[in-house]
N, C-alpha and C positions, 0 to 999 in steps of 0.2 A: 528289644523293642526300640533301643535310640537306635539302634547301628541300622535297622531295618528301618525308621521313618527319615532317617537323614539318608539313603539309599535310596528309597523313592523321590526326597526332594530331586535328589541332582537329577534321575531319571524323570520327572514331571518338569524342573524348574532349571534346567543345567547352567542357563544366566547369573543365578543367584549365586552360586560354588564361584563364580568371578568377583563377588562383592563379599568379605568377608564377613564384614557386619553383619549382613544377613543372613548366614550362617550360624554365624554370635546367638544373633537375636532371636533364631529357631531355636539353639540349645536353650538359650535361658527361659523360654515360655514351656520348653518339657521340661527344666529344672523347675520350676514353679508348679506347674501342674502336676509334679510326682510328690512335691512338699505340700501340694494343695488335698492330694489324696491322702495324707497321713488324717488331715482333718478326724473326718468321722472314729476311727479308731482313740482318739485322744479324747472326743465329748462324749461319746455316745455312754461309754459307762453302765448303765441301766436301761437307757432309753434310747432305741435302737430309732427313735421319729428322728433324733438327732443328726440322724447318716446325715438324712438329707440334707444339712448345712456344704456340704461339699460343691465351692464353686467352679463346678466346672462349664457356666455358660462363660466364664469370661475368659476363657482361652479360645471361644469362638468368637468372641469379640474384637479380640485382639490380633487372632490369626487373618479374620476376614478382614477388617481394617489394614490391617499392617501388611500384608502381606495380598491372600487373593481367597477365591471362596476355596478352589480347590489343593492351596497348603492347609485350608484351616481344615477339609475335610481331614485332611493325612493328621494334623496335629488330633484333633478327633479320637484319635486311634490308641494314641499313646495315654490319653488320658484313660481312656477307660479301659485302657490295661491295666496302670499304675493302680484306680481305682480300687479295680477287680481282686490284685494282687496285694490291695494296703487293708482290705476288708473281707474278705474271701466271700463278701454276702454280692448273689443275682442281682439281686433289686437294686442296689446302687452303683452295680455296675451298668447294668439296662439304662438305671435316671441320669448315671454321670455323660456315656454314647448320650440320648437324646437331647441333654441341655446343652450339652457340647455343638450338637449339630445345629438346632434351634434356632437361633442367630443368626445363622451364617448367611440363608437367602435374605433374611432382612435386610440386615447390615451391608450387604454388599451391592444395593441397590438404591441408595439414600443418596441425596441430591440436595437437602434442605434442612436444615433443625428440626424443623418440626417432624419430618420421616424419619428421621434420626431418634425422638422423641419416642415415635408412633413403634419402631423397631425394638424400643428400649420394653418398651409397657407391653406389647404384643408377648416379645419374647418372657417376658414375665408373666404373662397371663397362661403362659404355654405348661409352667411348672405347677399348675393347678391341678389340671387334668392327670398331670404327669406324674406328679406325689402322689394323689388320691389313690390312681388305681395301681400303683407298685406298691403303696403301703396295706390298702385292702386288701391283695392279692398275696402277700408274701409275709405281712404281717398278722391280720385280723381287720377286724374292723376298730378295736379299741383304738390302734396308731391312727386313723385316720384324722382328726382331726389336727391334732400335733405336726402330725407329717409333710399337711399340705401349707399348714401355716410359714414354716420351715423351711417348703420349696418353695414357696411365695417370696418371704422374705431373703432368702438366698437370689431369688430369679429380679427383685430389685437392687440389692446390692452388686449385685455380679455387672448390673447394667452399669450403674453409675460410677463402681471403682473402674471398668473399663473405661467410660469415659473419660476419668481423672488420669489415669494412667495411659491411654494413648499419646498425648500432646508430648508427656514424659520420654517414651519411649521412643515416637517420630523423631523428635527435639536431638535424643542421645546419639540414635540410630542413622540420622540424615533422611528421613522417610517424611515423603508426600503423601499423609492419608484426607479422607475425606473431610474429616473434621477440621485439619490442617486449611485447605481451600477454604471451608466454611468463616472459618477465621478470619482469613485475608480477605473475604469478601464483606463482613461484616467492617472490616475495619476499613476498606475501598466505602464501602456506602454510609460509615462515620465521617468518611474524611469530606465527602462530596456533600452532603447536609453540612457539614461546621463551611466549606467553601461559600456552599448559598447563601449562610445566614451571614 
């Protein structure tokens, strides 16, 4: 699965095989994302509503930011194999592909905070629908309400550690992401208010 998503990068992206770092930085988000799929396996224990703790919207977070929409689709891929592979259950391979992908239009079309904001909460509102009827469907309906709680609160946190975690990874990486601009333009329109006053 690595040898084959870093095979399409160079064939999609063959720029990036010139910058090493971002190479780097593709391994370390499928090392993250295969340690992210161990998740479920470790809580679920009895309670299988637990899968769903697996974040993997924030490897679309971070793919689309840091990178482009269509590395984040390929990184996409390897999650929900690792997934697939660290749980052997459908349903959280299906939830981990969609959360993974979920993101990716939003975020990679954001201009302002607040879109930034709107993408964040969107893409969380998206793991509602999204638990419900994988847990209905593959579980019963007793999982249902655990479940969606679960991918709810997973489809928040996944927003906001992404956005902790970008400026980290820009910063490490030498990457110009959106939030990156956002900054520099907050702090351009700090400096011109403190000029006025």
């Amino acid at each position: 699965v690595v040898l084959l998503a870093l095979f399409y990068l160079w064939r999609m992206r063959p720029a990036y095989w010139q910058q090493t770092k971002l190479v780097a930085l593709f391994g370390l988000l499928m090392v993250l994302a295969a340690l992210s799929a161990r998740i479920p396996e470790l809580v679920t224990r009895d309670r299988v509503e637990l899968g769903f703790l697996v974040p993997a919207a924030l490897f679309g977070y971070l793919a689309a930011s840091l990178f482009d929409s269509r590395v984040a689709l390929l990184l996409a891929v390897p999650v929900t194999v690792f997934t697939a592979l660290a749980t052997s259950d459908p349903a959280l391979a299906i939830y981990a592909a969609v959360a993974a992908v979920a993101p990716i239009p939003l975020v990679s079309s954001v201009s302002s905070r607040f879109q930034l904001g709107v993408a964040v909460a969107v893409s969380a509102a998206i793991h509602i629908p999204l638990a419900f009827t994988l847990s209905w469907y593959f579980y019963g309906s007793d999982s249902i309400t655990l479940s969606t709680a679960f991918g709810l609160a997973v489809g928040v946190a996944s927003g906001v550690v992404a956005l902790g975690m970008m400026p980290f990874l820009a910063n490490l990486f030498g990457i110009t992401t959106t939030q990156t601009l956002l900054d520099l333009t907050d702090m351009d329109a700090g400096a011109a208010l403190e000029a006025e006053v």
